[in-house]
ZAMARGU-4260 file (C-alpha; in steps of 0.2 Angstrom, whole numbers, plus 5000, padded with zeros to 4 digits):
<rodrens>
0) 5348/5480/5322 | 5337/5493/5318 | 5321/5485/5325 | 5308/5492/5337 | 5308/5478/5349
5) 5317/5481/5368 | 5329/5467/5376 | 5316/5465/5392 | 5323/5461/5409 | 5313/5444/5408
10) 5317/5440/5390 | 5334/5444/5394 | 5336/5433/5407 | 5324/5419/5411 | 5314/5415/5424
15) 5326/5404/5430 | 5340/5414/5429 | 5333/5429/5441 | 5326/5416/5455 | 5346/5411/5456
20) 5350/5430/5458 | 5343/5433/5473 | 5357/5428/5482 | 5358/5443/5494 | 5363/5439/5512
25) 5350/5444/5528 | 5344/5459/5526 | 5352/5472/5541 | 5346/5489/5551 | 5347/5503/5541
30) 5343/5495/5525 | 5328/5485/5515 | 5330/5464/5519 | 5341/5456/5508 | 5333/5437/5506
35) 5334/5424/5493 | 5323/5425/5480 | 5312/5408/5477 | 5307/5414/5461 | 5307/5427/5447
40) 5292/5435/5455 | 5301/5434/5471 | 5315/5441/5464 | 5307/5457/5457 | 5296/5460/5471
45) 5309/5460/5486 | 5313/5477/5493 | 5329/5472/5497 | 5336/5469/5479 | 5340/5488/5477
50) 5360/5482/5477 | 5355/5471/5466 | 5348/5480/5453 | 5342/5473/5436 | 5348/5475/5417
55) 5343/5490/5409 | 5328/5489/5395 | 5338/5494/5377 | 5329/5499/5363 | 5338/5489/5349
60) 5338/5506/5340 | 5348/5511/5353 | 5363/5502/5347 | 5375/5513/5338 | 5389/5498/5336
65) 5389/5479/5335 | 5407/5470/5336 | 5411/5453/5334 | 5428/5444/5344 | 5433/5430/5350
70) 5434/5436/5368 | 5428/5450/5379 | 5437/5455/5393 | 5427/5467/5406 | 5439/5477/5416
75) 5456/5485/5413 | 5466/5480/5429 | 5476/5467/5436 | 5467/5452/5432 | 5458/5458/5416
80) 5476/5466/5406 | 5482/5450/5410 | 5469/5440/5402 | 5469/5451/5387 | 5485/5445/5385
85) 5485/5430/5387 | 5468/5426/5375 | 5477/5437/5361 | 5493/5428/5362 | 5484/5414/5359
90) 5479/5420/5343 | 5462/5426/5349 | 5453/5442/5343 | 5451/5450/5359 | 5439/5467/5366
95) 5443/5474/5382 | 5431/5486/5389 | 5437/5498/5404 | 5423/5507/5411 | 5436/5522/5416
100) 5447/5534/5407 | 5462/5522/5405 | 5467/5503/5408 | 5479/5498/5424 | 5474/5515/5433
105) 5471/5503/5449 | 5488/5493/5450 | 5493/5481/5466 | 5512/5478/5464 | 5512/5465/5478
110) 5515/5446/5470 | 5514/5429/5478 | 5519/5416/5468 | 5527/5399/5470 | 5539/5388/5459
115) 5547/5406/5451 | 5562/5407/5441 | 5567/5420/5454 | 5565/5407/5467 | 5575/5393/5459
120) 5590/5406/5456 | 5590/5411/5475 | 5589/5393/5479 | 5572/5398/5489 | 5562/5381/5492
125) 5545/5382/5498 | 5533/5367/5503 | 5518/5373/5492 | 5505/5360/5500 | 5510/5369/5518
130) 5505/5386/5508 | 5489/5381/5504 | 5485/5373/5519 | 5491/5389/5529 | 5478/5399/5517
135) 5465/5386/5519 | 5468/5386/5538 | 5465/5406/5537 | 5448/5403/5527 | 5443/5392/5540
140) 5442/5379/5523 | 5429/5389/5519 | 5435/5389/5502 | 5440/5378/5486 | 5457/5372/5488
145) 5459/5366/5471 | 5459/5384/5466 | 5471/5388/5479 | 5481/5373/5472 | 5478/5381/5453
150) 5487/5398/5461 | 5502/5387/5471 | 5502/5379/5451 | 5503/5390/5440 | 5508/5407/5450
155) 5526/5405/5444 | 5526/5402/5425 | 5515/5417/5426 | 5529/5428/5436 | 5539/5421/5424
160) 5533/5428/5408 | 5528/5446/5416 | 5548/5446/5420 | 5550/5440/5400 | 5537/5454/5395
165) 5547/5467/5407 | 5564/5463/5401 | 5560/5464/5382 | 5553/5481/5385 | 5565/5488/5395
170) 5582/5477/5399 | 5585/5489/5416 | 5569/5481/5421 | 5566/5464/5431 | 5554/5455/5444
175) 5561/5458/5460 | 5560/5444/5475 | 5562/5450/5491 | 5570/5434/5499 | 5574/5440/5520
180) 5551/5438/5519 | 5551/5421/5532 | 5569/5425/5538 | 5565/5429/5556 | 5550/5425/5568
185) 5532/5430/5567 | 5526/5421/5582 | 5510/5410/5579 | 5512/5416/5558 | 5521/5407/5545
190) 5526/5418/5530 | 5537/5412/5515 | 5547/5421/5502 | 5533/5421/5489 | 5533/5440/5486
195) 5539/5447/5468 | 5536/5464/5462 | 5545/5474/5446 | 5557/5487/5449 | 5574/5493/5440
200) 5590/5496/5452 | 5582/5514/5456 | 5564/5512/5459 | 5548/5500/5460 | 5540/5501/5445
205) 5521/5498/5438 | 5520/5479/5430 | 5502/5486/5422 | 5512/5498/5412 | 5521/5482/5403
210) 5506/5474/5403 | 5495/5484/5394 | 5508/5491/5382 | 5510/5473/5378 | 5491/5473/5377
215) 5493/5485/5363 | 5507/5476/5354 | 5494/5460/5353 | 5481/5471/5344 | 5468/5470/5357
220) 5455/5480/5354 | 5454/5492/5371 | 5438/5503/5373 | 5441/5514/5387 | 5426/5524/5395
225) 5415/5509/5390 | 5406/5501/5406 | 5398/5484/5401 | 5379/5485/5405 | 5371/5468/5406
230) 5380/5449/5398 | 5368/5442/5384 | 5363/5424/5386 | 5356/5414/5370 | 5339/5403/5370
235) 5329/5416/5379 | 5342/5418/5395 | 5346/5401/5399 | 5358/5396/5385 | 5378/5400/5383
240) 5384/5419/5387 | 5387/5425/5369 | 5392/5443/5374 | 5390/5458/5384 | 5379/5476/5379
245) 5390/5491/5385 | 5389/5509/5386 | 5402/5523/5376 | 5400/5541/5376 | 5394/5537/5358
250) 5380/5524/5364 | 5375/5506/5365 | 5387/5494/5359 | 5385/5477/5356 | 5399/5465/5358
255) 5397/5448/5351 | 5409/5434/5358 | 5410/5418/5349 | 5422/5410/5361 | 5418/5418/5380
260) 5416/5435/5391 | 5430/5437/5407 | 5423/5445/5421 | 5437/5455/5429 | 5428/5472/5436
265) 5437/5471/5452 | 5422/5467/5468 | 5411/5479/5473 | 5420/5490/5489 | 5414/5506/5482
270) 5395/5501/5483 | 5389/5504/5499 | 5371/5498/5498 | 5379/5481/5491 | 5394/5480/5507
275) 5378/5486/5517 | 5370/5469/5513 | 5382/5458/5512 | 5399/5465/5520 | 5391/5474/5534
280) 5404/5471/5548 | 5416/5480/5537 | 5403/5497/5535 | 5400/5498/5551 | 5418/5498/5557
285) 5430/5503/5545 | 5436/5524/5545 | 5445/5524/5530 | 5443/5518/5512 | 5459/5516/5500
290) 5450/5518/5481 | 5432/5527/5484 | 5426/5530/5468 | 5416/5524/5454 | 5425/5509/5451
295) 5426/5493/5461 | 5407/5495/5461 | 5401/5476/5458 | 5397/5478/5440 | 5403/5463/5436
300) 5395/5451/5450 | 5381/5460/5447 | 5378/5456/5430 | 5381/5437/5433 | 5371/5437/5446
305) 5359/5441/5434 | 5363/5430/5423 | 5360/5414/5436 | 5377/5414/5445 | 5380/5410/5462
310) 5390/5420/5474 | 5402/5416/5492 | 5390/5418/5504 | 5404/5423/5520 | 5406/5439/5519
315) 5426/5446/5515 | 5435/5459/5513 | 5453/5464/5514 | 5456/5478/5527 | 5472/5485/5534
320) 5478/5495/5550 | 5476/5513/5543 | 5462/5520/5545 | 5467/5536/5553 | 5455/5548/5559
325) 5455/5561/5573 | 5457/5559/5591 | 5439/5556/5596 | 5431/5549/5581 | 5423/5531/5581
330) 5423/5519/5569 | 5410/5516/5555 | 5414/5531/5545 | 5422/5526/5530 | 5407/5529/5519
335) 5401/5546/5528 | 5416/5555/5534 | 5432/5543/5529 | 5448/5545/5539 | 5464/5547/5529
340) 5478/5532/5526 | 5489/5532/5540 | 5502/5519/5534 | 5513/5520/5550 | 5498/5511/5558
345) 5503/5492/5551 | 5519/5494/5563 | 5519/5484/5579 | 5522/5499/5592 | 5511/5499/5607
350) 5492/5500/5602 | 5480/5503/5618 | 5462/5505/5616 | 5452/5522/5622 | 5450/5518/5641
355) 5472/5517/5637 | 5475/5500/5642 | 5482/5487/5630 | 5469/5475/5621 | 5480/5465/5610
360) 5497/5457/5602 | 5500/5472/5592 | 5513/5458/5580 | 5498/5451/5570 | 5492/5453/5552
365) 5485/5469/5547 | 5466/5464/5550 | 5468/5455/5564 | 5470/5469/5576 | 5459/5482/5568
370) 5447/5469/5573 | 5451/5465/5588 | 5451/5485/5589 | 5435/5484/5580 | 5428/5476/5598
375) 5434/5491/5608 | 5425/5507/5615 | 5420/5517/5598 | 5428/5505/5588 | 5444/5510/5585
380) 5462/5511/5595 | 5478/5520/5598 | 5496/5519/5594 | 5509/5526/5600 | 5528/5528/5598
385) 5543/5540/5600 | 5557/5550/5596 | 5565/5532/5591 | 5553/5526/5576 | 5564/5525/5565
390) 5576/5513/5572 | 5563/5503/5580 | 5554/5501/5563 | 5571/5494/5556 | 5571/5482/5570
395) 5554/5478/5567 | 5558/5473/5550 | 5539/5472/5543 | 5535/5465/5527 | 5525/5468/5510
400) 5519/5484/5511 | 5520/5491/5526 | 5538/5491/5523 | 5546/5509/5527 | 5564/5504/5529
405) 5571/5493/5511 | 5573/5476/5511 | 5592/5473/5518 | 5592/5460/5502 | 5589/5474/5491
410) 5574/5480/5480 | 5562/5494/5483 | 5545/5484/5486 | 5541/5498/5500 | 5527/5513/5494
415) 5532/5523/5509 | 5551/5527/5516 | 5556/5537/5531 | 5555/5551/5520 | 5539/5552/5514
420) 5532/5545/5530 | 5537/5557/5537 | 5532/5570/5527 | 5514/5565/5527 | 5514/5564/5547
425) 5519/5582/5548 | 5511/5588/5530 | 5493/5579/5532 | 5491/5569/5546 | 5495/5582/5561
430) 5486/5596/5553 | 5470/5586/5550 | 5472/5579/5570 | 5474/5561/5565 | 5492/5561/5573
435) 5496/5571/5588 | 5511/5575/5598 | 5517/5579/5615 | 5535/5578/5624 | 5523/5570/5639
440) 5512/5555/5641 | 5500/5565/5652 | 5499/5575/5637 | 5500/5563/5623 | 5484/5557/5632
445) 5475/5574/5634 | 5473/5575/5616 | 5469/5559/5614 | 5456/5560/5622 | 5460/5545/5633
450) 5462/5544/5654 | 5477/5548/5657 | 5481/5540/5672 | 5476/5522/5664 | 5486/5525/5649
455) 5501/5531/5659 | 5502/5514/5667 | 5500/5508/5652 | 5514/5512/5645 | 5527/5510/5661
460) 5521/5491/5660 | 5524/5489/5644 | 5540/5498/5645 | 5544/5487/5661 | 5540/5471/5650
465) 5552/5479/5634 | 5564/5480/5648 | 5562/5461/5652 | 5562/5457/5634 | 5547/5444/5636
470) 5529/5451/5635 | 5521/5442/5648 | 5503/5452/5644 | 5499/5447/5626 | 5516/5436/5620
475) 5523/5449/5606 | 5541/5444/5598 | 5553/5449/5610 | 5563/5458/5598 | 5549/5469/5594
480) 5546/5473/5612 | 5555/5490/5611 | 5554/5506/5626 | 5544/5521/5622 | 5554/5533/5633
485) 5560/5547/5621 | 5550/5562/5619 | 5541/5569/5610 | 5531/5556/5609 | 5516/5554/5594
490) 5502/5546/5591 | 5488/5541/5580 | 5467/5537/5581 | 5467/5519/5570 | 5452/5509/5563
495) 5451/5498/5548 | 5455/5503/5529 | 5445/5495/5518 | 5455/5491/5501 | 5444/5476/5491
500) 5431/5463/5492 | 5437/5446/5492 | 5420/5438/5492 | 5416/5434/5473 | 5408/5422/5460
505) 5408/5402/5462 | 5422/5397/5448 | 5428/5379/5446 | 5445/5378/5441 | 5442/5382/5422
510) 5438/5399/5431 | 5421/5394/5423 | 5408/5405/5433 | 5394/5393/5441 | 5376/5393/5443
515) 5366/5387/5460 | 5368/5370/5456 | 5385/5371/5454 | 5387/5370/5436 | 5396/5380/5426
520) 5387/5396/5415 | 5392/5392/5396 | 5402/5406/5392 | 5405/5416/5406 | 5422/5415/5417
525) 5429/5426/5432 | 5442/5430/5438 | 5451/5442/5452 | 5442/5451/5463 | 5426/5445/5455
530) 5428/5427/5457 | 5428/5420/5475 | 5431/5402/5482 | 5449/5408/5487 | 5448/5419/5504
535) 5434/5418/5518 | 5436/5429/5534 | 5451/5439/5532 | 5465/5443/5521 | 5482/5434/5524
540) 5493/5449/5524 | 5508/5436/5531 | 5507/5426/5514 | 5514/5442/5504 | 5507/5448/5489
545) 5495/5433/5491 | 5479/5442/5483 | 5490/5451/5467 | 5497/5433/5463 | 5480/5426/5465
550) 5473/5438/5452 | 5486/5439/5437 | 5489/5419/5437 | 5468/5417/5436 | 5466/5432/5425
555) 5479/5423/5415 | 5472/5406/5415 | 5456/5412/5410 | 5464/5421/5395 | 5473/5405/5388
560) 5457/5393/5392 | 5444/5406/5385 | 5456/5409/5369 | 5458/5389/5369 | 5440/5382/5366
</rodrens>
């Protein structure tokens, strides 16, 4: 350990394996080409390649620690916790590294599952082949649906032992299903009852805090402030992944798996170079983003990469309705000068773009209309609603979370209620200009910075079609077709808020990560937000919880098949 040699990039990987990274999309203005390397040479030479990187040269002098396990599991979240889990339940020795301070700090609450216990006790029956086609449908089949059949599979024995795991630590605590999700109509958009989430009678609560304390109970060894560097690969770079080299405060460690390593870092939203050249669409519009920060930075896919993995090549992310950012702003500023969430903005009131005519069915998912938004003047639209929100959003009945109002099944799924959303209209958003308010239309659209005579118009047709109870103009629900004629009326400047990557690693359905020619890399597995094959074009916010369930049942599965071998 104490030898003078240095793990070069080239030893490290092979030859091979860095002709396969190159797997950058076309390069785009503003940045260096991004274009498939034909070789090593290639690879290293290409100007492009700055997203991409390359491993680190460590003195093997510079390793202060070397750990043997069983497993290693890269990334404290959602799908890595509850892969730890389940490895070390399996009677696996099990090292999970979380590059920040503390596991589950990034926690979606939101899960779609299928064939639940929760289900069968509400009698809720769902056709899970018509699920994964409608998710199919919305990737274009762009995707592998034997992974989406491995979700619809095994989504609900995994709810089920996160409500076993919840109960035994605290028996006021439960998985929640919301059951009025697919009651009413949703126009041209099927939703089911698929969403769960863990509360008490009282409040929502965190599922990662079960997790991980259950984590601890398993004796998995969890290094905190410990960011994974580069995968090892046997036989000179092109053998089996037999561990990872990570960085600690106290240097290099070395962590030996004999069984495999779990990608679970969590995409790469918080890279700009790397959304730059293979997200760009969602640079240059969104205004807001929901977790900047050093995490989600594409740690882990870029160390596959490195290691020979292949990647999606469609470009996607998840992107909601609340990019809030001043009257007169344009889109394309999330990175620069980010807006501020505005979570009012996934409610279907009227939504006119900045010449103040109406530009679209203001009832369709969450990304939908920031991009057809996305296609207006400046990038971005406006909504608008009145002294009547409140009881219009009841009627409204939105689902997941952009619920304001509770679920009239019960449960508390919602992270906003009338409360606090109002509070942050009058305590952030009106002091930082993103909502504005007059008791005039004329006015409203003054400080909009829209015309006025336009936007007026606007709204007395709308208003005329509410009063008609059919929208003629764009074929929005009818009982979300509500007047807008009680001062003082408000509204907000909305682009897109970037929230994830869903554009990941090729897994098969071992949640084995893949190499170019589609076979799997020995040793090396994905899962979450780093593995793709599941999403292409948009996020399915009608499928609730959809991306959450996705990533603890594969995170899971992973877990169990790693631990198994």
């Amino acid at each position: 350990m104490k030898s003078k040699g240095t793990l070069s990039r080239r030893s490290f990987l092979g030859l091979g394996a860095l002709a396969t990274a190159g797997v950058a999309t076309a390069g785009l203005a503003g940045c260096s080409p991004q274009q498939k390397a034909a070789d090593a040479d290639a690879a290293e030479s290409n100007a492009g390649a700055d997203w991409l990187g390359a491993p680190e040269e460590v003195a093997a002098s510079d390793i202060v620690e070397t750990v043997e396990t069983d497993v290693v599991v890269i990334g404290g979240g959602n799908a890595g916790l509850f892969a730890a889990a389940a490895a070390a339940e399996e009677g696996a020795r099990v090292v999970l590294l979380e590059k920040t301070p503390q596991v589950g700090a990034n926690c979606r609450e939101w899960i779609g599952a299928l064939g639940s216990s929760m289900q069968q006790e509400k009698g809720v029956e769902i056709d899970k082949h018509e699920v994964i086609e409608q998710l199919c449908f919305y990737a274009s089949h762009r995707c592998d649906q034997r992974l989406i059949r491995l979700w619809a599979d095994h989504s609900g024995e995994t709810v089920d032992w996160l409500d076993t795991v919840v109960r035994e630590q605290d028996p006021n605590a439960y998985v929640f299903l919301e059951t009025d999700v697919g009651a009413e109509d949703h126009g041209a958009y099927k939703t089911f009852a698929m969403q769960h989430n863990v509360q008490n009678d009282d409040e929502k609560l965190k599922s990662l805090d079960f997790v991980a304390k259950k984590v601890e109970e398993l004796g998995v060894d969890v290094r905190v402030s410990t960011a994974m560097k580069q995968l090892e690969r046997e036989d000179g770079g092109t053998g089996r992944v037999s561990g990872v080299l990570a960085e600690s405060k106290e240097g290099y460690v070395r962590v030996n798996a004999s069984k495999g390593v779990i990608i679970a870092t969590g995409g790469y939203c918080s890279n700009v170079d790397m959304m730059t050249a293979k997200n760009k669409m969602a640079v240059d519009h969104c205004t807001a983003l929901e977790a900047p920060g050093e995490s989600n930075n594409g740690d882990g896919i870029r160390a596959a990469l490195w290691a020979g993995a292949a990647m999606d090549e469609q470009p996607t992310v998840m992107v909601f309705d609340r990019g809030g950012v001043p009257a007169g702003a344009k889109g394309g500023c999330a990175y620069t000068q980010p807006g501020i969430m505005t979570h009012i903005g996934s409610q279907p009131f009227l939504k006119v773009n900045k010449d103040g005519e109406r530009f679209c069915n203001e009832s369709v998912p969450y990304d939908f209309i920031y991009a057809a938004g996305s296609l207006e003047r400046d990038g971005v639209y406006c909504e608008i609603w009145d002294a009547n929100w409140v009881q219009q959003v009841e009627q409204f009945h939105t689902l997941a979370c952009s619920r304001i109002v509770p679920s009239p099944t019960g449960g508390h799924v919602q992270i906003f209620n009338v409360e606090s959303e109002t509070g942050m209209m009058e305590e952030t958003l009106i002091p930082a200009g993103v909502v504005v308010e007059s008791d005039t239309l004329e006015g409203l659209a003054e400080k909009l910075q829209i015309p006025a005579k336009a936007f007026v118009e606007s709204v007395e047709r709308y208003n005329e079609l509410c009063e008609k109870g059919v929208d003629e103009d764009f074929g929005k629900e009818g009982y979300r077709m509500l007047p807008l004629d009680t001062p003082p009326f408000r509204a907000a400047t909305i682009g897109g808020q970037l929230l994830c990557t869903l554009d990941g690693l090729r897994v098969n359905t071992d949640l084995q990560v893949l190499d170019g020619n589609h076979d799997p890399i020995p040793g090396l597995y994905a899962a979450g937000n780093d593995s793709g094959g599941f999403f292409a074009n948009n996020y399915p916010e009608l499928l609730p919880g959809i991306a959450c369930g996705r990533t603890i049942t594969f995170g899971r599965l992973a877990g169990k098949t790693v631990a198994g071998l």
